[in-house]
C-alpha positions in Angstrom: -4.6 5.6 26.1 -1.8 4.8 23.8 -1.0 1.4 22.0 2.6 0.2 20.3 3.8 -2.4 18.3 6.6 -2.6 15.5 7.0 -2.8 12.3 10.1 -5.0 11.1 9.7 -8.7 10.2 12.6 -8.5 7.8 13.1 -11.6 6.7 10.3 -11.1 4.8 12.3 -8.6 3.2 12.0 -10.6 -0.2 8.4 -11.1 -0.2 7.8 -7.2 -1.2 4.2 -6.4 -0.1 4.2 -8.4 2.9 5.6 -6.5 5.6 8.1 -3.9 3.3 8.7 -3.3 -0.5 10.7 -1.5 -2.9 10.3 2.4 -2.9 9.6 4.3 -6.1 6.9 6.4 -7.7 4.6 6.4 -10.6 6.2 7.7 -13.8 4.0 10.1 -16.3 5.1 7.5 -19.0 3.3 4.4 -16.9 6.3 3.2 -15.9 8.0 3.0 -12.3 11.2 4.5 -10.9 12.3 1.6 -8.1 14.7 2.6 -5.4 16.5 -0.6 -6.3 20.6 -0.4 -6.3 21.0 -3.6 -8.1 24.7 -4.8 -6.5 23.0 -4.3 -3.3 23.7 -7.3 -0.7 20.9 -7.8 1.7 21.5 -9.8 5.4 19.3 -10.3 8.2 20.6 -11.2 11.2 19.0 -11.2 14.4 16.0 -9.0 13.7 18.5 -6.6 12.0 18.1 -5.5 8.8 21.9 -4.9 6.9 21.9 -3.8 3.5 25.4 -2.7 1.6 25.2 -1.1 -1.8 27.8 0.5 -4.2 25.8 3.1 -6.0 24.7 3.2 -9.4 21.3 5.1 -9.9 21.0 8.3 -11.1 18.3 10.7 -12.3 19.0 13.9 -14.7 15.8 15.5 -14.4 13.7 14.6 -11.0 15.5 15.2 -7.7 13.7 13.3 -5.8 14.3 10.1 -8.0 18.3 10.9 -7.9 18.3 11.4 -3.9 17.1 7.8 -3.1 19.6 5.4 -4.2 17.8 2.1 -2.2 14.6 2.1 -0.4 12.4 0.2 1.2 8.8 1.0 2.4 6.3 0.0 4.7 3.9 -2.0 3.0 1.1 -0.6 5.4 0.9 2.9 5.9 0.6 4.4 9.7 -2.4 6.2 10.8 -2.0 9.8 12.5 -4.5 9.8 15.5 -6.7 13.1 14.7 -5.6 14.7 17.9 -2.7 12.4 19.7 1.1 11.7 19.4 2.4 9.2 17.3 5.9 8.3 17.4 8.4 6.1 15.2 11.8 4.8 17.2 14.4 2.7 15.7 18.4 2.1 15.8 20.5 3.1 12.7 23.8 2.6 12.1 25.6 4.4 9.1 29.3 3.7 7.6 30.4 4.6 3.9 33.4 4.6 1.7 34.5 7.1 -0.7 32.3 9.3 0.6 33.4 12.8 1.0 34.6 13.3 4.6 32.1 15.9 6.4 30.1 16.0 3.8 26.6 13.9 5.5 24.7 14.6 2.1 27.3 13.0 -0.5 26.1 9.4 1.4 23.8 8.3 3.9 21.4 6.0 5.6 17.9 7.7 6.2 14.8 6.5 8.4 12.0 8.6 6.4 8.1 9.1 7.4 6.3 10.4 4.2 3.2 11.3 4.0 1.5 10.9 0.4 -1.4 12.3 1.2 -0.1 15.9 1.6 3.8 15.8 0.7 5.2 16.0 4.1 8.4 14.1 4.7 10.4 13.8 8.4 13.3 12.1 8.3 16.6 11.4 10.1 19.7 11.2 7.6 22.8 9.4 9.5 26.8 9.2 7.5 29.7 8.8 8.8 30.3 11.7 11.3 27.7 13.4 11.4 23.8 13.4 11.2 20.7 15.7 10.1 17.4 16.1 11.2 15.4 17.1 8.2 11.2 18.8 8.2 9.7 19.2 5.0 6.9 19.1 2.6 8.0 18.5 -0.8 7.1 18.4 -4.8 6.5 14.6 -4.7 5.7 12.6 -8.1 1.7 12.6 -8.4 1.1 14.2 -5.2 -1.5 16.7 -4.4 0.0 19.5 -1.7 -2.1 21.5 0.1 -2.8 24.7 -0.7 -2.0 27.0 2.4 -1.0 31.4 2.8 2.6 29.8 4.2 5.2 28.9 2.1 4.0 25.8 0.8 7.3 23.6 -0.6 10.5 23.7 1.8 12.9 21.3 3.2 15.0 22.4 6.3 17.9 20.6 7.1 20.0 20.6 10.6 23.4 19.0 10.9 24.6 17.9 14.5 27.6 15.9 15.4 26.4 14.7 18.6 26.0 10.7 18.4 28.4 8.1 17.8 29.9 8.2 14.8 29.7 4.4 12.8 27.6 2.7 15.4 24.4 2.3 16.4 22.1 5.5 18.0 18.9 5.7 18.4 16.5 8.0 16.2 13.0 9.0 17.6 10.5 11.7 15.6 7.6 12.4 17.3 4.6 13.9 15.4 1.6 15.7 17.4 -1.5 16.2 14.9 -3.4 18.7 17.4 -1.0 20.5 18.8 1.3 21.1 14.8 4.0 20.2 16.7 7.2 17.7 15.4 10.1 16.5 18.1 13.3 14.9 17.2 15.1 12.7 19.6 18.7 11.1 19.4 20.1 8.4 22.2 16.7 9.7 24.3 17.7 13.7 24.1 15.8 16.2 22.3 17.5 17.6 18.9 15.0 19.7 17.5 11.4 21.0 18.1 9.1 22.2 15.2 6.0 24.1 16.2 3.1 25.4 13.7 3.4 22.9 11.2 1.0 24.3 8.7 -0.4 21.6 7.5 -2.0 18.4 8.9 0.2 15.4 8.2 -2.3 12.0 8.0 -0.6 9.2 7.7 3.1 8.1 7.2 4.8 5.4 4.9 7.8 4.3 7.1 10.9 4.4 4.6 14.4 3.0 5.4 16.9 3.9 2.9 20.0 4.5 1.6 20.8 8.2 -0.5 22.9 11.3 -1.3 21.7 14.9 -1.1 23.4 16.7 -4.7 21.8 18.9 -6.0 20.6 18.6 -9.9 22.7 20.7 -12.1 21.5 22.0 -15.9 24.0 19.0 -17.0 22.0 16.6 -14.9 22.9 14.6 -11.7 26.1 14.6 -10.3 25.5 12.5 -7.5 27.7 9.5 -8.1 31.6 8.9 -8.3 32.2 5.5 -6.9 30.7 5.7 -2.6 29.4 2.5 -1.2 26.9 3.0 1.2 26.3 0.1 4.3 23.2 0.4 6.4 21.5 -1.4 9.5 18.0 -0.9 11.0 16.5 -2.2 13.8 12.6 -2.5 13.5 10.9 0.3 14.2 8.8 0.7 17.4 5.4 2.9 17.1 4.0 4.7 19.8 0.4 6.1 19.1 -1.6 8.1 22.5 -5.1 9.3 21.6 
């Protein structure tokens, strides 16, 4: 038995809460870090959600909070059926300026599942020519990770070249909670297959964003020097078989 339906609606886009709202996380002060670039330019046009930013936002201490540049998130989170598939589909395309040529992680445009209930975070990162499929569970702001034998934080990256650069592909992860088993798709072909996940991922805020990848140095972040980032999303299709 399986059951779809999509999430995308954006021109709602300025009513944050209804369908999607502005990322960000809980700071130990009370206050909130938004992913909110604040020259970004928002369109939608045809059910296609186009948003062009020059960047600006930085953070000198928290990597996470300097990565994501612009984000938007699900409003709703997606339930992971206990023992079925559950899959997230959408089109993407990615084009930058002054962005470092083959270098995906100085600018991109990211479709991002992340799960706040245990850290986990599967993503596709998509730049100018080239793209990453990226598995991880991560150190995020007020989150309690799992404790497991395993190596318990990591973030694996892998780079292919195989789509079409500065148009539209098509990104699929697929997430199986009973078998601990994670499949990437690109334009319907298999990228990369994860088995023995060691934890069990529960439920997934759907994030669309736009970021770099830099790491923090003991000066702080050195993830801006003038890019512009444009990205387009197509609403995401979800695919859940019990």
């Amino acid at each position: 038995m399986s059951k779809q339906f999509t999430i995308g609606d954006f021109h709602t886009i300025l009513s944050e809460g209804e369908v999607w709202k502005i990322g960000g996380f809980p700071m130990p002060d009370g206050s909130f870090w938004e992913f909110r670039e604040p020259n970004a330019t928002i369109i939608v046009r045809n059910g296609i959600l186009y948003a062009r930013a020059p960047l600006s936002r930085k953070n000198d201490y928290v990597q996470f909070l300097d990565n994501a540049k612009h984000m938007y998130y699900s409003a709703q989170d997606v339930e992971v059926p206990e023992e079925g598939e559950i899959s997230f589909e959408l089109q993407i395309r990615a084009r930058t300026q002054n962005t470092e040529p083959n270098d995906l992680y100085d600018g991109f445009v990211s479709l991002n599942l992340l799960d706040f209930t245990t850290g986990a975070a599967l993503d596709f990162f998509a730049g100018n020519d080239k793209y990453a499929s990226v598995y991880a569970v991560l150190p995020f702001p007020g989150v309690q990770v799992p404790e497991t034998d395993k190596t318990r934080f990591f973030c694996i990256f892998k780079e292919e070249t195989n789509f079409q650069p500065r148009e539209f592909n098509t990104y699929k992860i697929t997430y199986h909670r009973g078998n601990d088993e994670v499949i990437f798709y690109v334009n319907g072909v298999e990228v990369r297959r994860e088995k023995n996940v060691p934890i069990k991922f529960n439920r997934f805020t759907v994030a669309l964003g736009m970021m770099t990848e830099k790491d923090l140095t003991p000066q702080g972040s050195v993830s801006l020097h003038g890019q512009t980032i444009i990205g387009e999303w197509s609403p995401v299709t979800v695919t859940i078989t019990e």
